[in-house]
C-alpha positions as CSV (number, residue, x, y, z in Angstrom):
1,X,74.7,-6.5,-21.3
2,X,72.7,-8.5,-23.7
3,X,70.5,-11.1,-21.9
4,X,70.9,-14.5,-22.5
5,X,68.8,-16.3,-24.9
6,X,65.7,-18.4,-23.5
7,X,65.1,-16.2,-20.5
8,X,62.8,-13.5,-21.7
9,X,60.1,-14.1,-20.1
10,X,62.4,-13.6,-17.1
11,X,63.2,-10.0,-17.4
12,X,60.6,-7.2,-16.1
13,X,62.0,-4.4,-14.3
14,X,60.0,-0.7,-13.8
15,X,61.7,2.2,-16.4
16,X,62.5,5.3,-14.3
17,X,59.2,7.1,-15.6
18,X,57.2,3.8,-14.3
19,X,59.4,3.9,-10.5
20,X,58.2,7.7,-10.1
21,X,54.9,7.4,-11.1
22,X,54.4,4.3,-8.7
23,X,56.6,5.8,-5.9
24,X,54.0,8.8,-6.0
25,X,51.0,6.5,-5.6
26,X,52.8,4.4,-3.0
27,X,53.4,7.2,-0.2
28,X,49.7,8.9,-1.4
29,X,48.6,5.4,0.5
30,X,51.2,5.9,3.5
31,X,49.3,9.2,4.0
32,X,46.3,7.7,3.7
33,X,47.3,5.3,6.0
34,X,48.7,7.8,8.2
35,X,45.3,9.8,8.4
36,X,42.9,6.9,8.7
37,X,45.5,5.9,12.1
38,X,44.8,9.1,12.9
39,X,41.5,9.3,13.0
40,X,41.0,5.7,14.6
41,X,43.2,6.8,17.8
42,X,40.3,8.0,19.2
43,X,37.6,5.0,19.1
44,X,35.5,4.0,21.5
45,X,32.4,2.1,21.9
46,X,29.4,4.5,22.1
47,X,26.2,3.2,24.4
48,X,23.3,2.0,22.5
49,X,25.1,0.9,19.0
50,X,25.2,-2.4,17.6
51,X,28.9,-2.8,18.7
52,X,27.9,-2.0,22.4
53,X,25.1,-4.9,21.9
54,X,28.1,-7.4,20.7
55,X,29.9,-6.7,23.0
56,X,26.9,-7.4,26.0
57,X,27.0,-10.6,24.3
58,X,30.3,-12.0,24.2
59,X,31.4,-10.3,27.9
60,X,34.7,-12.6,28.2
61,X,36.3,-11.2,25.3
62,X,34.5,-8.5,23.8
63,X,33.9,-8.1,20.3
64,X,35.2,-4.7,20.4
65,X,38.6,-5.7,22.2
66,X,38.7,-8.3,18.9
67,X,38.2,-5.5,16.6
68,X,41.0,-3.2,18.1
69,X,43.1,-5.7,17.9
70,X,42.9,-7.0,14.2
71,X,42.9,-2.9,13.6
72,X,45.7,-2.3,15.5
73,X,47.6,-5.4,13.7
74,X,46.9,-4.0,10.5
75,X,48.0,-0.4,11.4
76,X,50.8,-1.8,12.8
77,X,52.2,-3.6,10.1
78,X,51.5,-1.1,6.9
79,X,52.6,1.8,9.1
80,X,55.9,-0.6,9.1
81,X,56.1,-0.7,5.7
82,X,56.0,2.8,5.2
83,X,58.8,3.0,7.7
84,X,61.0,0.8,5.8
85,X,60.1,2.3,2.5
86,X,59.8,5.9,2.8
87,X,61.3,6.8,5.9
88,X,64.3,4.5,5.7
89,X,64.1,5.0,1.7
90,X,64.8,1.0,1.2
91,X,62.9,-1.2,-0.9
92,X,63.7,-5.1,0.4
93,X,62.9,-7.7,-1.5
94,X,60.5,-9.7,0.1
95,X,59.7,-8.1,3.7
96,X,57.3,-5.8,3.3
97,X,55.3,-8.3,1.4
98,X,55.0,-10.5,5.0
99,X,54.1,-7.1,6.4
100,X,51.3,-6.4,4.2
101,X,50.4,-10.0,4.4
102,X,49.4,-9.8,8.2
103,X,48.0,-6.7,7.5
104,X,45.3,-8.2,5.3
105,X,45.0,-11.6,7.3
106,X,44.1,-8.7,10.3
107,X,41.2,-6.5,8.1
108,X,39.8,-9.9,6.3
109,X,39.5,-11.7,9.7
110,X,37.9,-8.9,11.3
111,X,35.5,-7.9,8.3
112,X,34.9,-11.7,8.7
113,X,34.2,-11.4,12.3
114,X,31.7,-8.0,12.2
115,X,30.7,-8.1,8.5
116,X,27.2,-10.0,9.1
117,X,24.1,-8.3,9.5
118,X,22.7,-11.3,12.0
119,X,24.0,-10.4,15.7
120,X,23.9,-14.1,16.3
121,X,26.6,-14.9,13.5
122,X,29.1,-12.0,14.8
123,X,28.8,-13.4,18.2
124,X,29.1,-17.0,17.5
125,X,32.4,-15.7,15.3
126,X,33.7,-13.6,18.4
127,X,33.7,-17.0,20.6
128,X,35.3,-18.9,17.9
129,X,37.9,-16.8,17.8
130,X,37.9,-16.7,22.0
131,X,38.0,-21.0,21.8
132,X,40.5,-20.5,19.0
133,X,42.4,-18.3,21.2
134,X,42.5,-20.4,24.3
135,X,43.3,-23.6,22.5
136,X,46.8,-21.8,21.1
137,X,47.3,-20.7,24.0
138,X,47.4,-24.1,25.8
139,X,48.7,-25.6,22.4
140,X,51.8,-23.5,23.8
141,X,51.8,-24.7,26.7
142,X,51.8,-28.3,26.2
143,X,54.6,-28.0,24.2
144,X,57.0,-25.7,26.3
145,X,55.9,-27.9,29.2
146,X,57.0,-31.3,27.2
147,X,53.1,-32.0,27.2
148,X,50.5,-33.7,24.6
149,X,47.7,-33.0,26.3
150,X,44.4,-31.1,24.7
151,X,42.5,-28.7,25.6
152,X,39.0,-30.3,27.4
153,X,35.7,-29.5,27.6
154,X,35.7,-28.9,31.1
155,X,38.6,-26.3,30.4
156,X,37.2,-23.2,32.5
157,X,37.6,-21.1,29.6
158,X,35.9,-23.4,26.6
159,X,32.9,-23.7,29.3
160,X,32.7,-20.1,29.8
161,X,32.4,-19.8,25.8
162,X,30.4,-22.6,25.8
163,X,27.7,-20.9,28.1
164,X,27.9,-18.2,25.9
165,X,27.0,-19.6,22.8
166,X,24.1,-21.5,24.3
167,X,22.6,-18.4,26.1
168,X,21.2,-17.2,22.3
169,X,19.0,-19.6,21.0
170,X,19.9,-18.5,17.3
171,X,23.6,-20.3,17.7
172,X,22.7,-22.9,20.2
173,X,25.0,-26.0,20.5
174,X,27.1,-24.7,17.2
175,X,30.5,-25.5,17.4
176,X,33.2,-23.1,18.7
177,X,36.2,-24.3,16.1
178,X,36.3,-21.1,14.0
179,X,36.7,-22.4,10.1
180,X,40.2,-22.5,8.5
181,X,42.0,-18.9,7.8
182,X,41.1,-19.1,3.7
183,X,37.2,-20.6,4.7
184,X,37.1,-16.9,6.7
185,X,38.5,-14.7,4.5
186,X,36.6,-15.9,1.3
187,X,33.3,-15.7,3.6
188,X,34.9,-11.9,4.3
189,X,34.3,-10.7,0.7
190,X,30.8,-10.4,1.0
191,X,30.6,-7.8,3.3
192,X,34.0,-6.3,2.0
193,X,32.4,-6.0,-1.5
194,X,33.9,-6.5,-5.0
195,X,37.4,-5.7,-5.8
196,X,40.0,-6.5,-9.0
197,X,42.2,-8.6,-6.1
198,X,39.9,-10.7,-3.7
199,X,41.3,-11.1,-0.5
200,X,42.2,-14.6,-0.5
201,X,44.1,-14.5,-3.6
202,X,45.7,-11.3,-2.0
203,X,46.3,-13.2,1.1
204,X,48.5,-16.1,-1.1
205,X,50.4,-14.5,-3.0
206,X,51.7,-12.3,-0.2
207,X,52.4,-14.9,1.9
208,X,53.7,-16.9,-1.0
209,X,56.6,-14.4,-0.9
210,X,56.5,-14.6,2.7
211,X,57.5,-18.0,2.7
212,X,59.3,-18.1,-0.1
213,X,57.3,-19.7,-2.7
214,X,59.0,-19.4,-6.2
215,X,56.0,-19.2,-7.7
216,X,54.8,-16.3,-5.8
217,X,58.4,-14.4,-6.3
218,X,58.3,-14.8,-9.8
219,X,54.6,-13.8,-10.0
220,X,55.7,-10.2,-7.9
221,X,59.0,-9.3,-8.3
222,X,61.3,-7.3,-11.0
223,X,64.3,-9.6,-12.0
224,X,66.9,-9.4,-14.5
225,X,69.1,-12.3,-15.3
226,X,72.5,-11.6,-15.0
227,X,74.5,-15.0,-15.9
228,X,73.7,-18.7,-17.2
229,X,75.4,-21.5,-16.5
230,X,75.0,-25.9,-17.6
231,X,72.7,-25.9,-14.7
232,X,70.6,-23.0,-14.7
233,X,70.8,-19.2,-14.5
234,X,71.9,-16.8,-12.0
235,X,68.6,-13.8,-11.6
236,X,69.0,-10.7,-10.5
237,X,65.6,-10.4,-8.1
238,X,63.7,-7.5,-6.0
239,X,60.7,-5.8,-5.1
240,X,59.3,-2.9,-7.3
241,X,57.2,0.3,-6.5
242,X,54.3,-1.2,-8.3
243,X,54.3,-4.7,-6.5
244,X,54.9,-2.7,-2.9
245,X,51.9,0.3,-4.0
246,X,49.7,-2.8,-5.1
247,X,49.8,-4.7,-2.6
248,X,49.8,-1.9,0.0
249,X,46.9,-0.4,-1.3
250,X,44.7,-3.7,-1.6
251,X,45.6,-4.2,2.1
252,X,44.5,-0.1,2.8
253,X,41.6,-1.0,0.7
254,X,40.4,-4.0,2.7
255,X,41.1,-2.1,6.2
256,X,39.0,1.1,5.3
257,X,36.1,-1.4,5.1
258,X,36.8,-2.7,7.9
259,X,37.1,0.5,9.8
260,X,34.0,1.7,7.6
261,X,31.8,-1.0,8.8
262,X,33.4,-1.0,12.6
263,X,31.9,2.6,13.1
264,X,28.7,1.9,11.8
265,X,28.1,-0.7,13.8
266,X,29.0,1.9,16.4
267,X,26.6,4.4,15.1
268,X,29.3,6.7,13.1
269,X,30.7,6.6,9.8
270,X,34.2,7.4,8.2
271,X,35.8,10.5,7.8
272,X,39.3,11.5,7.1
């Protein structure tokens, strides 16, 4: 069927040749994926490192307990994707973007939360994200309780954290509110390096498609319109293997950093 005239710039769907090509590079990532999981099964905190040092400092809420579980987030939700994908051969068109999307808020909060050199800024981090923590938690609270209350400064928990932060003198009196989720992931990229897709812009325009932003969809997925009408057009929309393999690997790409960085600081390195 001929397309209508004035939507051209609509159309872009993958040829055959393109959807092989970019399948194949998709599941090379879900083995990837597959191996680095693997290989991270294992992990422990070995005496002596850096990471055993962190975690002296912040005893409430370890940083290592943080790092397992922004890794195991991130697992979690590309392993997904390769569940809905490859094993359950189905390409949606928008859910394994909000997959990946948590994936790379996990690895870009935790590179945020591990990447500095100064011991002093990844502990201060580590009881942000303890403060941040407890004040969702009793944000919950409040609200299934019928409650406006806020969380206090004489909360057990925020004077726990409190004590904490004032035991180093290097972070002294700083303030426990962690900085917005886009403040820490652009503060991430130093430590996660240079790459074509930052992981703030990464970050938006999956979760653009995660809640359905327009804008986003029409930046990421294949459409074809298919009728036009006095008010608009009806367009044909889904994912494609390049969006999916892109996006997927960016968010692999961001979580091997993560992981490489994690087992230095533990006195190891990567190996898969």
């Amino acid at each position: 069927m001929a397309r209508p005239s004035g939507y051209d710039d609509l159309h872009r769907r993958e040829s055959p040749e393109q959807e092989h090509e970019l399948q194949s590079a998709l599941f090379a990532s879900f083995a990837q994926i597959e191996a680095l999981h693997a290989m991270w099964s294992g992990f422990e905190v070995r005496p002596g490192t850096a990471l055993a040092g962190d975690d002296r400092a912040t005893p409430y809420e370890p940083t290592s307990q943080w790092l397992g579980t922004f890794v195991g987030v991130a697992f979690d939700n590309l392993r997904t994707v390769k569940l809905v994908i490859q094993d359950a051969q189905t390409m949606p068109m928008s859910a394994h973007f909000g997959l990946t999307r948590n994936a790379l808020e996990a690895a870009g909060v935790g590179l945020w939360m591990i990447g500095s050199r100064a011991r002093d800024t990844r502990v201060l981090r580590t009881l942000q994200l303890s403060y941040e923590n407890r004040r969702d938690e009793h944000g919950l609270n409040s609200v299934i309780q019928g409650s406006e209350a806020r969380l206090t400064s004489d909360d057990a928990t925020v004077m726990r954290l409190r004590e904490l932060c004032d035991a180093r003198s290097g972070i002294k009196g700083r303030s426990l509110n962690p900085p917005r989720i886009s403040e820490r992931l652009r503060a991430a990229q130093e430590p996660a390096g240079d790459y074509p897709f930052s992981l703030l812009v990464s970050w938006k325009l999956t979760s653009g498609i995660a809640h359905g932003r327009r804008s986003a969809m029409y930046h990421l997925l294949d459409r074809e319109v298919v009728a036009t009408s006095e008010t608009g057009a009806t367009v044909w929309m889904t994912s494609s293997f390049g969006a999916a393999a892109g996006t997927c690997q960016i968010a692999l790409q961001y979580l091997m950093r993560l992981l490489t960085i994690a087992l230095s600081r533990n006195g190891t390195h990567l190996v898969v």
